[in-house]
C-alpha positions, 0 to 999 in steps of 0.5 A: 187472165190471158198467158202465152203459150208457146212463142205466139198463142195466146192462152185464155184460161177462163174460156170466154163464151160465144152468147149468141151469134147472127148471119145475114146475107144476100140473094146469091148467099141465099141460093149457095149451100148454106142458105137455109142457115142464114138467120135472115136473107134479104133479095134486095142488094141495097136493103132499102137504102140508097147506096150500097155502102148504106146498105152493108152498113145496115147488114151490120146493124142487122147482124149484130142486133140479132147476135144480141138478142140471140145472147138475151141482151139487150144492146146498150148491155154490151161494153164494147164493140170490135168491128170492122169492114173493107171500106176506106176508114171502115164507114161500113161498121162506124156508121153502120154501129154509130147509133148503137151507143156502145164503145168502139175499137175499129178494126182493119184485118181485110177478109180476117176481120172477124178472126181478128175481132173475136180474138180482141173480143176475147182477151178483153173478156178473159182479162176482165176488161170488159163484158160482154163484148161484141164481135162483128164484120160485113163486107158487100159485093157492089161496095168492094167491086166500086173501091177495089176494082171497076165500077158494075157498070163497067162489066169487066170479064173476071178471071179464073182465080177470081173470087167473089166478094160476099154480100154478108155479115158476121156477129157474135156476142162474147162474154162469161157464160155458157157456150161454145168457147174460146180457148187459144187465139194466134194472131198472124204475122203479115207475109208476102210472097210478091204476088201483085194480081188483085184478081188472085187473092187466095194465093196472096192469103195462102202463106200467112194461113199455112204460116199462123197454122203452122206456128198454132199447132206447134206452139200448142203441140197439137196435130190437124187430127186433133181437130173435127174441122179446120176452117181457113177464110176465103182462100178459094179453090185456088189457095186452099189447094196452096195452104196444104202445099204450104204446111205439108213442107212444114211437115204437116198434113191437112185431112179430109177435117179441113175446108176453107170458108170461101168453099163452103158458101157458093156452089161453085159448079152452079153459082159463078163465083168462079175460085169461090167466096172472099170478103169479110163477109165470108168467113164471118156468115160461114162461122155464124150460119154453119159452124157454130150452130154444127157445135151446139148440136154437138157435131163438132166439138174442137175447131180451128177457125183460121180467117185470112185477109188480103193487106192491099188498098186501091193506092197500094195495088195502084203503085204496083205493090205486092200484096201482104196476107194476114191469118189470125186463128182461134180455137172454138171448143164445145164443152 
């Protein structure tokens, strides 16, 4: 069963399993440094369907399956699905998942979401409620621009500290088995610092991944060093630089161990996706298609994987709202 450790981490005894795990993704995911990891990449933005928002719903369906066979499962196996996305209602994941047949617990964590996910996945797991469980979030350029910001038509300049919503999806498959391991999971706290640019989100997200951060290290007495990498979600260049600020006045120091997932997918000297990567996507691909398979073959064995997520809405930004952050961290151990 699932116990507290420390104030705000949640300790799961039994290590739930990752059994398998899938990323799929655009053409400019494919042609960013991760590429060849992707499990599959599809050239055409609407992968064949009619909208845009049809079209991440079908990355979803993509990935998840793929998890599921990865895992040697067959979908109606799965006792119950965490999933969410960008889109008002979550119609990316409900009606991307709807014909699978499996319980449904959407959620809404913006860029997090698959922290968020995962961390739902496994306390269900650990406590016996249900298993094997899955895990899975998407987001999509043309989706988010259209609902967020100005429709592609539009052809808007963006700015530096912009960055680039991922045309990609993220699954895993968590349930009792051999795997790389959940051990811990924290979840965030919202905090909001008064930023209203929508166009900056990695400083927005910034002081909720060095507040969860914070408070995971010390709930579980650990250092940055105990860690071969520290993964935060879509800060970008811009928020990254902010979250070692932001701890070293906790009095922590990030090493040469940490990145930050919206780094990791686009070349940003070569792709112009200007501060980096974001979406739920993000993350999410980067987990799948880099950092788990890095664990199974052994090169890494410890690692925080720390998801951030922007709380906005198109009415909220409408209003003149500020913009509330959200982190949520889980540890991955290779045993």
């Amino acid at each position: 069963m699932p116990k507290r450790c420390g104030l705000h981490t949640i300790r799961l005894p039994s290590g739930p399993a990752i059994l398998g795990y899938a990323a799929v993704g655009g053409k400019k995911e494919g042609e960013g440094p991760l590429g060849g990891q992707f499990d599959a990449i599809f050239r055409d933005a609407r992968l064949g369907q009619e909208t845009w928002e049809q079209a991440e719903s079908a990355l979803q369906r993509e990935a998840l399956s793929r998890a599921v066979t990865k895992a040697g499962l067959e979908t109606e196996e799965l006792q119950m699905l965490f999933a969410g996305d960008l889109l008002n209602q979550n119609i990316a994941s409900t009606y991307g998942l709807r014909e699978m047949g499996v319980p449904l617990l959407g959620q809404f964590g913006a860029c997090s979401t698959m922290g968020q996910t995962m961390a739902v996945a496994a306390v269900f797991v650990d406590s016996g409620a249900a298993a094997p469980c899955g895990a899975v979030t998407s987001s999509h350029f043309c989706t988010a621009e259209r609902q967020f910001r100005f429709p592609l038509e539009y052809g808007g300049q963006r700015t530096p500290t912009s960055q680039w919503t991922a045309t990609a999806s993220g699954a895993v498959v968590v349930g009792q088995g051999k795997g790389v391991r959940i051990r811990r999971v924290c979840v965030g706290r919202v905090q909001d610092l008064g930023v209203t640019d929508m166009n900056n989100m990695g400083a927005a997200m910034a002081p909720a991944a060095a507040d969860t951060i914070g408070r995971f290290l010390r709930d579980t007495g650990t250092v940055p060093g105990d860690y071969d990498l520290i993964a935060t979600g879509d800060l970008g260049a811009v928020g990254s630089a902010l979250c070692r600020q932001m701890l070293s006045r906790q009095g922590i120091t990030l090493g040469d161990n940490y990145t930050d997932c919206g780094l990791l997918l686009f070349d940003r000297q070569r792709q112009d996706v200007h501060a980096g990567g974001s979406g739920c996507g993000c993350s999410a691909s980067v987990l799948c298609a880099h950092i788990l398979p890095q664990m199974e073959q052994g090169q890494l064995k410890r690692v925080l994987f720390c998801p951030t997520g922007a709380l906005m809405s198109p009415t909220s930004s409408q209003q003149g709202e500020s913009i509330p952050g959200i982190c949520h961290v889980v540890e991955l151990v290779m045993e």
